[in-house]
N, C-alpha and C positions, 0 to 999 in steps of 0.2 A: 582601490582604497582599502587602505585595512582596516577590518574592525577591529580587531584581539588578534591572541594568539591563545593556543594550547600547544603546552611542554615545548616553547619557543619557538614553536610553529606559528610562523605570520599567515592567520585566516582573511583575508580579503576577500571583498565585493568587487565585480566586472561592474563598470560603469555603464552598462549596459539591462542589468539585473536593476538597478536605479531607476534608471527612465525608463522601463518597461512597466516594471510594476508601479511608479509613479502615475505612469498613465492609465493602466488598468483601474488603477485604485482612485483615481480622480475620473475617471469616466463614469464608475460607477457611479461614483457620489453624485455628480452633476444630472445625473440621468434618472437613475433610482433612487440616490437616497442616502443617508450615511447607515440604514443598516446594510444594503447591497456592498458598501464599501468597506465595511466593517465583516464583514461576510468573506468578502474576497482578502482583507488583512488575514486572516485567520488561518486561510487555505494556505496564503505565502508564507505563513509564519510556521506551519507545518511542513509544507513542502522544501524551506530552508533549514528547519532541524533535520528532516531526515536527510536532505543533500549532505549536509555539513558532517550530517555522523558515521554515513557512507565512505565521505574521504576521509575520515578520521580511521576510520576501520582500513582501507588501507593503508594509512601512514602508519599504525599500530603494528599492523602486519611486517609490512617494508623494515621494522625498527627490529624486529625479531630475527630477521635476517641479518645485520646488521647495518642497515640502509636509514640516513637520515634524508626527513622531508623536509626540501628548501620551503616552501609554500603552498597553501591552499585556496583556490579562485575559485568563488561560485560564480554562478553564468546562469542566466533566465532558464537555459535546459539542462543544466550539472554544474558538475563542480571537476576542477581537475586537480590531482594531488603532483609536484612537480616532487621527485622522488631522484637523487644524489645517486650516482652510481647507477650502470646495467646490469640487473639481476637473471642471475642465469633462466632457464627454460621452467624447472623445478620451481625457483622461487617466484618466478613471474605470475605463474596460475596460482600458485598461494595466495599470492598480492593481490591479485585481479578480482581472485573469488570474495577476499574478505570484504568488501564493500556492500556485493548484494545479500549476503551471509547478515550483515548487520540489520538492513531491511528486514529481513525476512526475520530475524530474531525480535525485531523491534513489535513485528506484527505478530507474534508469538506468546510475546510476553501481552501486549494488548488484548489479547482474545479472553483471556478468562474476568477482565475488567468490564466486558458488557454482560456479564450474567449477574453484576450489582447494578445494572441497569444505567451504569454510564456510555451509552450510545452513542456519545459524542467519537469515543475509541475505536467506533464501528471505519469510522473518515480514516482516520492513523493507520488504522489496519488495512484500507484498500488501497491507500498511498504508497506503501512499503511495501506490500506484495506488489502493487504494479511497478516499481520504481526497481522492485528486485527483478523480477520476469524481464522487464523494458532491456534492463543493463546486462541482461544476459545474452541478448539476441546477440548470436555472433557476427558483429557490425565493427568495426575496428576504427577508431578506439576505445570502444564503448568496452565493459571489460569482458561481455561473451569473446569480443573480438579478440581481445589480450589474452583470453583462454584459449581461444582459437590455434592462436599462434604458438602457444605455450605448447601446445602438443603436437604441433607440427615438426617444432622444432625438435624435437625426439626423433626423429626422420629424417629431417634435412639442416642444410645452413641457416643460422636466422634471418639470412637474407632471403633466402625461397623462402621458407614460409611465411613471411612477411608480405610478399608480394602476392602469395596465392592470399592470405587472409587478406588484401587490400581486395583483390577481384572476388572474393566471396562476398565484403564489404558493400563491394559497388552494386552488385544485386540486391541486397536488402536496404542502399541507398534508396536505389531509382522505385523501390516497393513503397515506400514511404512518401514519395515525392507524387508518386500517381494514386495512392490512399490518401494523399493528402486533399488531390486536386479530386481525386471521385467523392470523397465525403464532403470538402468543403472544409478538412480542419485546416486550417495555416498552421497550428501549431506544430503536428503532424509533416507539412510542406516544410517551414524551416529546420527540423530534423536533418530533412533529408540533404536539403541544400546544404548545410551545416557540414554533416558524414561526407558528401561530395567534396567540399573542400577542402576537407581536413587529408583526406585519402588522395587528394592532387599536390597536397602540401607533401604527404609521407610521403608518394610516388618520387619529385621533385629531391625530398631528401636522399632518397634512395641512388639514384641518379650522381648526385653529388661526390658520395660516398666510395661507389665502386666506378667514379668514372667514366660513367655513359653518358 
């Protein structure tokens, strides 16, 4: 579903990021209360600005290179920016970086706004460094991963390194998937099964491609 666009870029919602947060936000309510649910609006509302500013930083990026971005899709655990053309090795890790580059600016510029005692920026400021840190783990395609590869690729075919970054991937999948189930987070578990998929899907394309 789209909501807007920026610079002709169709920003859409996963109808999935809907009925997730529909039901979070209505559970609380039913449960605790409408400030629990008001509580949890606040978090989503944060947590979708800085998804959404993250893919914007890469499409920015992307545009610098000369790359236009067909669209932008948030999703309950990201956003993905679908990016026209393959950018070579060099521009890839350009691209990849700017995303958590933005977080990390974000929470940057936030930090000197809690010494006026606006505390509330203390929240912005741990989202964006964790959202930065998070999308760096080199997990493909998460954009560590796309760094991953970006300098693999200086070494090998982008086909090798693609494959070695999907088996580096699969490691910090099944990490996630077993911190998911030893903690108890599901958030943490759909992660992982998430990056499992996506890496069965890339494998699959790969296959396609060179004929295996």
């Amino acid at each position: 579903m789209q909501i807007f666009s920026y610079k002709n870029i169709p920003i859409r919602l996963h109808r999935s990021f809907l009925i997730l947060a529909g039901a979070l936000i209505g559970y609380e309510y039913f449960t605790l209360g409408w400030q629990a649910a008001a509580a949890w609006l606040f978090i989503g509302g944060v947590l979708f600005g800085s998804v959404l500013l993250h893919e914007i930083g890469h499409a920015i990026a992307a545009k610098r290179f000369g790359f236009n971005t067909k669209s932008i899709t948030l999703y309950p655990f990201g956003g993905i920016a679908v990016i026209e053309m393959k950018p070579s090795s060099t521009e890839e890790f350009w691209i990849a970086i700017a995303g958590p580059a933005v977080n990390f600016a974000i929470a940057a510029i936030s930090l000197p706004i809690l010494f006026f005692g606006y505390n509330i920026f203390s929240f912005i400021i741990s989202i964006n460094v964790l959202m930065g840190v998070f999308n760096m783990i080199p997990a493909y395609p998460m954009d560590g991963g796309r760094v991953l590869r970006a300098i693999l690729s200086r070494k090998m075919s982008k086909t090798q390194a693609t494959r070695k970054a999907l088996n580096i991937s699969r490691i910090f999948s099944w990490i996630f998937v077993a911190a998911g189930l030893w903690l108890n987070w599901f958030s943490l578990l759909l992660v992982g099964g998430f990056l499992l998929y996506i890496i069965k899907q890339e494998r699959r394309g790969l296959e396609l491609i060179n004929g295996e």
